[in-house]
MOPAC internal coordinates of N, CA, C and O (Angstrom, degrees):
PM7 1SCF
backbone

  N    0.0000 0     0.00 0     0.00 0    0    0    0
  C    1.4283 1     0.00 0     0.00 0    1    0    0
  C    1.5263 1   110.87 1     0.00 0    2    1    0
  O    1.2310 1   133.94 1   144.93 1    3    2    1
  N    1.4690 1    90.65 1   -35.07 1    3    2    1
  C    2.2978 1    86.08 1  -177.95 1    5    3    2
  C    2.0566 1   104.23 1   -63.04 1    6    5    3
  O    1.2310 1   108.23 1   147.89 1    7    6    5
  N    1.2722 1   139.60 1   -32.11 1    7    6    5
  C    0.5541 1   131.08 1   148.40 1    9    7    6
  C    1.6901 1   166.78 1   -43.41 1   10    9    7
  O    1.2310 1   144.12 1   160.46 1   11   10    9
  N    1.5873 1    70.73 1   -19.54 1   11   10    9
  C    1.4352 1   106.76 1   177.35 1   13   11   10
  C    1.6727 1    95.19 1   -72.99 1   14   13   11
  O    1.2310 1   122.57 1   112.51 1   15   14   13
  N    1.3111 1   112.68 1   -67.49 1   15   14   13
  C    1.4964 1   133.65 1   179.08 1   17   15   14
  C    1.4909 1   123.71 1   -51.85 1   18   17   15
  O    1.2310 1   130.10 1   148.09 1   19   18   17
  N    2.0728 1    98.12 1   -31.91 1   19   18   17
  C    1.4570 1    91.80 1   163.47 1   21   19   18
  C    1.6969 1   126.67 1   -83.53 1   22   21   19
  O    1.2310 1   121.77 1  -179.46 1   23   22   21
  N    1.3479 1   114.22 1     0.54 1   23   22   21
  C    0.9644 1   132.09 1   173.13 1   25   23   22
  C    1.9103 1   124.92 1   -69.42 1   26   25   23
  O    1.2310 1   138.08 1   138.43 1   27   26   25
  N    1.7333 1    82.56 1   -41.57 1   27   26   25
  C    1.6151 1   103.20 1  -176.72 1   29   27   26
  C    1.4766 1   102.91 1   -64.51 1   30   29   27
  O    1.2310 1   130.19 1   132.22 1   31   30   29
  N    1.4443 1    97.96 1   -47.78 1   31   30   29
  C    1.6473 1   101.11 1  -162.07 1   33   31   30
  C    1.5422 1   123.24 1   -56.56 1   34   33   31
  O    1.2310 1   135.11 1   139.07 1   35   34   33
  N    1.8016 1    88.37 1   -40.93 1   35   34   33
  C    1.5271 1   116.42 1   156.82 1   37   35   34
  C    1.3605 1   114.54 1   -20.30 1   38   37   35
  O    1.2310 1   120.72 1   107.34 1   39   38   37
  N    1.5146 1   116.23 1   -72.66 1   39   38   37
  C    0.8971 1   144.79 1  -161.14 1   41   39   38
  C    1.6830 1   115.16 1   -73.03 1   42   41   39
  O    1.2310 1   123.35 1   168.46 1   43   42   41
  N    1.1789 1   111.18 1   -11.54 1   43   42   41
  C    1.4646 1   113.88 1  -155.71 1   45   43   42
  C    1.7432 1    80.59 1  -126.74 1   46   45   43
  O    1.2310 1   113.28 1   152.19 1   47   46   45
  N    1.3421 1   130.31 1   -27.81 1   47   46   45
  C    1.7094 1   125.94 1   150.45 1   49   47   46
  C    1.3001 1   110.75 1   -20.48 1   50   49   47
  O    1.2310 1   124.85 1   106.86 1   51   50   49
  N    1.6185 1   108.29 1   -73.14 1   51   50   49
  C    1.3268 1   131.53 1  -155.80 1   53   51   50
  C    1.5100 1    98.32 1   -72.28 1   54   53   51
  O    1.2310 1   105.55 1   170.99 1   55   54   53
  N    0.9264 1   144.38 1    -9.01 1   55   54   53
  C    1.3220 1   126.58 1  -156.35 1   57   55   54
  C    1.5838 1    86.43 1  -128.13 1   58   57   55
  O    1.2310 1   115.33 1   166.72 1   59   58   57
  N    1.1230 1   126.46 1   -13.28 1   59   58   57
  C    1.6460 1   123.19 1   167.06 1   61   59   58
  C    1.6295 1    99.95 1   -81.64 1   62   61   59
  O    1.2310 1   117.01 1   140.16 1   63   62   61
  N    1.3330 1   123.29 1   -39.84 1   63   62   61
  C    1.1821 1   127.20 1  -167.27 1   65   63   62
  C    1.5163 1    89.94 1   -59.78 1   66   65   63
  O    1.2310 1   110.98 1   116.58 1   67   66   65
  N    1.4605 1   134.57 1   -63.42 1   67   66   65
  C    1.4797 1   127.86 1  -152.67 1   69   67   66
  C    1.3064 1   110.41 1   -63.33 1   70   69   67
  O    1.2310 1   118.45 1   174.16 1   71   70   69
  N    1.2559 1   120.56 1    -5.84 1   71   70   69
  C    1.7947 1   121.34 1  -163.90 1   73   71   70
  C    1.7372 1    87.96 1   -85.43 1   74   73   71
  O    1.2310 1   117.56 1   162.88 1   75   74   73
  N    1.5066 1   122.25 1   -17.12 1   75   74   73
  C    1.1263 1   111.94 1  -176.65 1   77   75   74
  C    1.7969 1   125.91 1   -84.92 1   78   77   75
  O    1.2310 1   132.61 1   176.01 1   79   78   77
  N    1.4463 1    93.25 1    -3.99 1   79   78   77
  C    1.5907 1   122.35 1   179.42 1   81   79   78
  C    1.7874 1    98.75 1   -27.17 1   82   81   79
  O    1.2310 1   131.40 1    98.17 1   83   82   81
  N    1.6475 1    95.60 1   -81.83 1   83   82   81
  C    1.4167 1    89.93 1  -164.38 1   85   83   82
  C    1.4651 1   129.72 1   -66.41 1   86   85   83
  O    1.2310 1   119.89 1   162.62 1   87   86   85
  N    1.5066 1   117.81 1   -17.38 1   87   86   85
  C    1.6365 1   106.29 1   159.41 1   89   87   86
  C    1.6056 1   123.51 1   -88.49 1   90   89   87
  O    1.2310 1   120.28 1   174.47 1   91   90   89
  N    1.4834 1   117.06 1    -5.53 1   91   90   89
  C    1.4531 1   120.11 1   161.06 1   93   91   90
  C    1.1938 1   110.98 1   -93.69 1   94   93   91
  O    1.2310 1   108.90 1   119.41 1   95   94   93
  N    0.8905 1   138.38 1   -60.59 1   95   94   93
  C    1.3289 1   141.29 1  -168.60 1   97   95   94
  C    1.8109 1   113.60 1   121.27 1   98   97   95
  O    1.2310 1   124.22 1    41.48 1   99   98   97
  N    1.4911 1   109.50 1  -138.52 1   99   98   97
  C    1.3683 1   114.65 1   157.37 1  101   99   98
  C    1.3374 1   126.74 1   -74.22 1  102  101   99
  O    1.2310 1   113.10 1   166.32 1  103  102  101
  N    1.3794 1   130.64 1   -13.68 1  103  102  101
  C    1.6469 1   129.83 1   170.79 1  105  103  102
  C    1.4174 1    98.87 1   -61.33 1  106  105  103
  O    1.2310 1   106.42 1   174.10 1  107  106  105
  N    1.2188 1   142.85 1    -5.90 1  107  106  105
  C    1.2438 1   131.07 1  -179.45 1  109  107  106
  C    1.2699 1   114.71 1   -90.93 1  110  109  107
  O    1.2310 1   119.17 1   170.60 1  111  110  109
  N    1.3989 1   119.19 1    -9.40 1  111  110  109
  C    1.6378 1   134.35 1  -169.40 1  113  111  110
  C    1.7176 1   103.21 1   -82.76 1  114  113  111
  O    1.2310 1   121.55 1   169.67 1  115  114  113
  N    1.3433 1   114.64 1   -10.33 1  115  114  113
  C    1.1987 1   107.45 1  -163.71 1  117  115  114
  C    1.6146 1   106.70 1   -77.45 1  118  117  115
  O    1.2310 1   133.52 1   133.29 1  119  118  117
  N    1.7145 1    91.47 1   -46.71 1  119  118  117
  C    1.7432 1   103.26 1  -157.08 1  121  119  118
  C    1.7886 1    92.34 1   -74.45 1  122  121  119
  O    1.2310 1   114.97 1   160.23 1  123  122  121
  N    1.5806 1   127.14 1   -19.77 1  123  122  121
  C    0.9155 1   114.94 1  -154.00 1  125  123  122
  C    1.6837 1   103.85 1   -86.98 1  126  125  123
  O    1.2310 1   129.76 1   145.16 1  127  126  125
  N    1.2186 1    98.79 1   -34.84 1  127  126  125
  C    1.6440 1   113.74 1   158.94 1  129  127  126
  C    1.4047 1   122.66 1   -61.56 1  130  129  127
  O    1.2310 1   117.45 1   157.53 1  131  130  129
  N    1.2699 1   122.45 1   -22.47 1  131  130  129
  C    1.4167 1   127.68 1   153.52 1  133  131  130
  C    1.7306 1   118.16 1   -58.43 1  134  133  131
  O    1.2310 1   127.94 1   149.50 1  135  134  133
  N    1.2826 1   102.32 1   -30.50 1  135  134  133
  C    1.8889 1   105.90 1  -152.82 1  137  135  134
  C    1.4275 1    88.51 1   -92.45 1  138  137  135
  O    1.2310 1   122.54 1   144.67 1  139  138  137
  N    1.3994 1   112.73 1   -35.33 1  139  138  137
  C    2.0838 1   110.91 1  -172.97 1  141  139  138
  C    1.2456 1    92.37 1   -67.07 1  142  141  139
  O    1.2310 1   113.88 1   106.45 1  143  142  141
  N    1.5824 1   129.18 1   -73.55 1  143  142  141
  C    1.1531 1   136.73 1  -164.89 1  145  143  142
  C    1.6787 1    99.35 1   -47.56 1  146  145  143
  O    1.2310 1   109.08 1   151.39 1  147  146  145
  N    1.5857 1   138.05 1   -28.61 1  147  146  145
  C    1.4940 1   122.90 1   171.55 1  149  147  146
  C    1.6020 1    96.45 1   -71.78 1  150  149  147
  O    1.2310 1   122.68 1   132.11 1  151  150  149
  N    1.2556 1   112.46 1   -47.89 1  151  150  149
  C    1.6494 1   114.83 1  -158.35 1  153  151  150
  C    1.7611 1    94.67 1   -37.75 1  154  153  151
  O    1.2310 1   125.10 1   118.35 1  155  154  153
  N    1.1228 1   107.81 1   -61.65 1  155  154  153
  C    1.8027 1   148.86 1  -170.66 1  157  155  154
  C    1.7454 1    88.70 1   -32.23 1  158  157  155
  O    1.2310 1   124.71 1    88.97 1  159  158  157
  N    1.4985 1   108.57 1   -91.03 1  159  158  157
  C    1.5137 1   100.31 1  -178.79 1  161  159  158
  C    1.3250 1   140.87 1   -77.87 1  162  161  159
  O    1.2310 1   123.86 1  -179.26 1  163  162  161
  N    1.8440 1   110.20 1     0.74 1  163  162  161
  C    1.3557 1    92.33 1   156.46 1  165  163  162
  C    1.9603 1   115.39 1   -89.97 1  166  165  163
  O    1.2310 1   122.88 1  -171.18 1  167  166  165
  N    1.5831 1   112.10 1     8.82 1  167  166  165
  C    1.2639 1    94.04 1   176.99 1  169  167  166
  C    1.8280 1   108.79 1   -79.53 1  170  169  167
  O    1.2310 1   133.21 1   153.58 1  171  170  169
  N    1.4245 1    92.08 1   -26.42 1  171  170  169
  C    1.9219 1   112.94 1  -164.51 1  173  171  170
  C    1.7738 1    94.72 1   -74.20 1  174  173  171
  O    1.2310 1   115.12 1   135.63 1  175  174  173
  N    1.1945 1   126.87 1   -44.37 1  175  174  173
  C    1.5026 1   111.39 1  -174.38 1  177  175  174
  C    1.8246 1   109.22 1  -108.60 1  178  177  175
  O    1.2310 1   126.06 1   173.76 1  179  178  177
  N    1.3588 1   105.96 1    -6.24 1  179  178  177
  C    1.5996 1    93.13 1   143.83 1  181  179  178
  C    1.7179 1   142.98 1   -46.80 1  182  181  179
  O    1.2310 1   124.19 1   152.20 1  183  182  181
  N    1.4927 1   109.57 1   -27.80 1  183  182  181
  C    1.4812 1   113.48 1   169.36 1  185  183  182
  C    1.1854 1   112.18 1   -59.75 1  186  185  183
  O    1.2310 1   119.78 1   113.92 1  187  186  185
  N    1.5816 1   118.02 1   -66.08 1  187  186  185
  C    1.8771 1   135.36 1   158.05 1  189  187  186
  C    1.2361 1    93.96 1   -31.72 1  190  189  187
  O    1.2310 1   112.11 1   107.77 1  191  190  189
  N    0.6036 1   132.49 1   -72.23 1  191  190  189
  C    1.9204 1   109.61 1  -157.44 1  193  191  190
  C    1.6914 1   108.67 1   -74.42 1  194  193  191
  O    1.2310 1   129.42 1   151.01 1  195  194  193
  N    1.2710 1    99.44 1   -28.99 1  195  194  193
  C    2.1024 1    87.35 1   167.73 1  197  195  194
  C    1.4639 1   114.22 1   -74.47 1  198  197  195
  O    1.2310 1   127.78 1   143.38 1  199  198  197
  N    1.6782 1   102.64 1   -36.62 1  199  198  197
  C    1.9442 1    86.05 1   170.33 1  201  199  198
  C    1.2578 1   121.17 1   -74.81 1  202  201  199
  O    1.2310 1   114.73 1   156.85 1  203  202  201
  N    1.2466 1   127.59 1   -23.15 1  203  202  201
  C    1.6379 1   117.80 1  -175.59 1  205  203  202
  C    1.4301 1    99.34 1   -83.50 1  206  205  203
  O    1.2310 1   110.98 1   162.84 1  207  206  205
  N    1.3669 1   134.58 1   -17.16 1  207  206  205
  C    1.7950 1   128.10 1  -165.67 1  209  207  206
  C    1.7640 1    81.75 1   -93.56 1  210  209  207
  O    1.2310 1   115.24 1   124.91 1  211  210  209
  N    1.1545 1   126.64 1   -55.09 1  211  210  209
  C    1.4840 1   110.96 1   172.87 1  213  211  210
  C    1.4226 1   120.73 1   -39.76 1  214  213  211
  O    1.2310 1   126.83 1   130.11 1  215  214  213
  N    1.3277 1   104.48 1   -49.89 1  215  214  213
  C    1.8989 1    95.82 1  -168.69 1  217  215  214
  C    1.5791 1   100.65 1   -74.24 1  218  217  215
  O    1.2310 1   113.86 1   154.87 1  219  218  217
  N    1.6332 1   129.23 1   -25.13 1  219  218  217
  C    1.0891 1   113.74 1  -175.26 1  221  219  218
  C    1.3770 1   125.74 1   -82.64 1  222  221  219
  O    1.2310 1   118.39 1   173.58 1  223  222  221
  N    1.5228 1   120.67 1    -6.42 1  223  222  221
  C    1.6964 1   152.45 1   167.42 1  225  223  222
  C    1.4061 1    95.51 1   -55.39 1  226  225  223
  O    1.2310 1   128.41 1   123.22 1  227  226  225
  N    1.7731 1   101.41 1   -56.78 1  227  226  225
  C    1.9365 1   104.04 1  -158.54 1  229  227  226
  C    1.5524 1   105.47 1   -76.40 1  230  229  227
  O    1.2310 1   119.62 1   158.08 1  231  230  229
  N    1.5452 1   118.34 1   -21.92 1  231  230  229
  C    1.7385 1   128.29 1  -167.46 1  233  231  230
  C    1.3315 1    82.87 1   -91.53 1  234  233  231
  O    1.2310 1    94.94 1   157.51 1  235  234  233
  N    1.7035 1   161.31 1   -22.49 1  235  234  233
  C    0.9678 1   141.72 1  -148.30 1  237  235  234
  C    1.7125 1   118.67 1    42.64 1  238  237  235
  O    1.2310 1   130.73 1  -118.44 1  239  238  237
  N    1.4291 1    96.91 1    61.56 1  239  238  237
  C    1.6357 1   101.33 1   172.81 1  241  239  238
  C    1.6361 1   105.02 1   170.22 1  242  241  239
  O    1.2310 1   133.04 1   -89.26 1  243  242  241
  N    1.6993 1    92.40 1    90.74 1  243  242  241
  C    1.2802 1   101.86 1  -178.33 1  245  243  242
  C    1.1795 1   128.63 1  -113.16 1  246  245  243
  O    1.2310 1    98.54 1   -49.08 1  247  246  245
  N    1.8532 1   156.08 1   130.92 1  247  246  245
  C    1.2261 1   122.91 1  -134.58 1  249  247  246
  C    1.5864 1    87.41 1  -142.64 1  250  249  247
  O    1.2310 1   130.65 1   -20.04 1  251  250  249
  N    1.1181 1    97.06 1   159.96 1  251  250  249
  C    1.7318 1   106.94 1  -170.06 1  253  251  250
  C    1.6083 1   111.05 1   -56.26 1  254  253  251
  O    1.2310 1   119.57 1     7.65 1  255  254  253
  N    1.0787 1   118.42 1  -172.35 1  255  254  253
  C    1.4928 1   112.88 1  -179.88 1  257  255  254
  C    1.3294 1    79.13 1  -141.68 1  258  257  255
  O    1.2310 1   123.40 1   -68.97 1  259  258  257
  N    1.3749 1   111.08 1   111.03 1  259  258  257
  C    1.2802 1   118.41 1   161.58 1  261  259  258
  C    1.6209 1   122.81 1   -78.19 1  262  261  259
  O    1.2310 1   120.25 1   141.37 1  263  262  261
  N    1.3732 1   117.12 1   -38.63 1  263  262  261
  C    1.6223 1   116.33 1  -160.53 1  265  263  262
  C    1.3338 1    86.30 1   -89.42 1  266  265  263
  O    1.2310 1   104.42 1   158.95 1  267  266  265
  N    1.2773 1   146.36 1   -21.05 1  267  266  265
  C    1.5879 1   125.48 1  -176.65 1  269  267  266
  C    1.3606 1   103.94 1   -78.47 1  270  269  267
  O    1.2310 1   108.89 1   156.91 1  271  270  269
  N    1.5430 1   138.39 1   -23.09 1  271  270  269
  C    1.1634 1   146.56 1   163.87 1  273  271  270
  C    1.6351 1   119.12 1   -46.83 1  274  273  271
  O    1.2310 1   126.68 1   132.69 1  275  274  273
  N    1.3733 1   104.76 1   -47.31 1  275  274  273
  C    1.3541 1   125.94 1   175.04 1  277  275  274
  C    1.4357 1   109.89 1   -57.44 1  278  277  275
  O    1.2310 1   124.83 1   114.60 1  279  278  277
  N    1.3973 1   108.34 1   -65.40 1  279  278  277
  C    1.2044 1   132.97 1  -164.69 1  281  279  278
  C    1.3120 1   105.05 1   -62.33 1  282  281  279
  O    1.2310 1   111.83 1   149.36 1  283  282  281
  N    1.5527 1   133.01 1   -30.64 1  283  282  281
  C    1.0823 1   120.30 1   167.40 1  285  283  282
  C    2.2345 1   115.83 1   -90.06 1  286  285  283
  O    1.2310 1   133.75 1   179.66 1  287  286  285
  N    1.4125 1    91.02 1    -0.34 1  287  286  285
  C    1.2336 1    88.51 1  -177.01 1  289  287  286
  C    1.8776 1   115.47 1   -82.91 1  290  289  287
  O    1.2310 1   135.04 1   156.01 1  291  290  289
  N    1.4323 1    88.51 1   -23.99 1  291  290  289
  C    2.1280 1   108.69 1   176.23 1  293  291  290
  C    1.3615 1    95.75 1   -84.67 1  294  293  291
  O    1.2310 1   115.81 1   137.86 1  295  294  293
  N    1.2848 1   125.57 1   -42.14 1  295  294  293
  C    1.6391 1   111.84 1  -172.60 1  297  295  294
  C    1.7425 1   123.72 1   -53.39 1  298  297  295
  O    1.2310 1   123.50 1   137.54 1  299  298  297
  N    1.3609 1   110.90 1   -42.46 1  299  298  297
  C    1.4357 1   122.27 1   173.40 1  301  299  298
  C    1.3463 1   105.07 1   -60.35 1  302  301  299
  O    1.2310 1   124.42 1   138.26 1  303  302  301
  N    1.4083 1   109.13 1   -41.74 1  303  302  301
  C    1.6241 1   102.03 1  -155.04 1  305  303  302
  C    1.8596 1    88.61 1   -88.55 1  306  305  303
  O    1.2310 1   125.38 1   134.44 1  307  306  305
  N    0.7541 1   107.27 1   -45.56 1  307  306  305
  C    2.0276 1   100.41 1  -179.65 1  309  307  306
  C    1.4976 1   108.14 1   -60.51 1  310  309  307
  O    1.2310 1   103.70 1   167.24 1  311  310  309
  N    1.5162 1   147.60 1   -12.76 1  311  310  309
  C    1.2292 1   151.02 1   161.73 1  313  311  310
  C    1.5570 1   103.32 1   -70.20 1  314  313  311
  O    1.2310 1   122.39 1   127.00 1  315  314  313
  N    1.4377 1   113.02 1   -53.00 1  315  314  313
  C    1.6640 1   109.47 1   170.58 1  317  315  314
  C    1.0025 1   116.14 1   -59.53 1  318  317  315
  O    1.2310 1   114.09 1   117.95 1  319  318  317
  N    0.9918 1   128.79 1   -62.05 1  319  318  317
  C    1.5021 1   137.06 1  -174.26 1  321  319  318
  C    1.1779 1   113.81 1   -47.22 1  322  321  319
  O    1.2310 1   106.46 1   119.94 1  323  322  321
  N    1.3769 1   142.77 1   -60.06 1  323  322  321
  C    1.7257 1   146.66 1   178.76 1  325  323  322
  C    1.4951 1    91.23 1   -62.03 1  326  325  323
  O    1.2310 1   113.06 1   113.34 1  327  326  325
  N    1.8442 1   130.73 1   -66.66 1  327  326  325
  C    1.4919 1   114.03 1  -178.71 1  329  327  326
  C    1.1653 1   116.47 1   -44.56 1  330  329  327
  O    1.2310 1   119.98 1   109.89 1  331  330  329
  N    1.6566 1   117.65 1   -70.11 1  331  330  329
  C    1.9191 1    93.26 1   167.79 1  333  331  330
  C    1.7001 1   148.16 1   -21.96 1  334  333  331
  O    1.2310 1   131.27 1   128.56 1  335  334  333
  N    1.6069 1    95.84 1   -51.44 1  335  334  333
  C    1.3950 1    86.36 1   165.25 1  337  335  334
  C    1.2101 1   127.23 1  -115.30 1  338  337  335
  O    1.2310 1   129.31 1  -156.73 1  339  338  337
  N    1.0710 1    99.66 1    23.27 1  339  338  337
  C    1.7148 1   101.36 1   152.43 1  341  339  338
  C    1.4204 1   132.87 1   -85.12 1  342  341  339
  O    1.2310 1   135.18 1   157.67 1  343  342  341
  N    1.7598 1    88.24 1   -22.33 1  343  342  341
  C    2.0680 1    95.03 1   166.63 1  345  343  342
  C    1.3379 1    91.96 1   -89.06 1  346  345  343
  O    1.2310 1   103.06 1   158.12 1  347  346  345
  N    1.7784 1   148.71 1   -21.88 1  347  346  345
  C    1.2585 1   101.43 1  -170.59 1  349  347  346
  C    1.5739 1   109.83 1  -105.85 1  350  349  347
  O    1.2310 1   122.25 1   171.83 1  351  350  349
  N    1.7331 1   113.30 1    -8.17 1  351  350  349
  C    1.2862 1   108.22 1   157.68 1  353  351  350
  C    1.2069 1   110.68 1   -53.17 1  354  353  351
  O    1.2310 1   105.91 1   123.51 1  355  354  353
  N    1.1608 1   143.76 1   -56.49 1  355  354  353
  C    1.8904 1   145.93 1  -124.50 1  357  355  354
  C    1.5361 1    94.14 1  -122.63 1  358  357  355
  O    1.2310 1   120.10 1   180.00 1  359  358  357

């Protein structure tokens, strides 16, 4: 379910990002195309990670998920990063 929500939020990034269209211009297309394309694969490898955390619940041996941790830790910061300099390039 937290995924579900990190997905939304994702999603609700991008759609704050576009309100910035008309005083940025197109530098704003970047980060916003960044945030769908996150929305995109944590909805697609969210299933995989509920079936393998299930089977590892029922085997009693379940192990952290490190790279989805990551992966959401570069996603925030690569949405800032292109919006930043895309308002101070543009």
């Amino acid at each position: 379910m937290s995924w579900d929500r990190t997905g939304l939020a994702t999603s609700v990034v991008a759609l704050l990002l576009i309100r910035w269209y008309p005083s940025v211009g197109a530098a704003v297309l970047a980060p916003v195309a960044i945030a769908v394309i996150g929305t995109g694969l944590i909805r697609v490898f969210q299933r995989r990670r509920y079936r393998v955390r299930v089977a590892g619940i029922a085997y009693e041996k379940v192990e952290a998920d490190f790279w989805s941790v990551v992966w959401m830790t570069v996603l925030p910061v690569l949405i800032a990063g292109t919006a930043i300099a895309g308002i101070w390039l543009f």
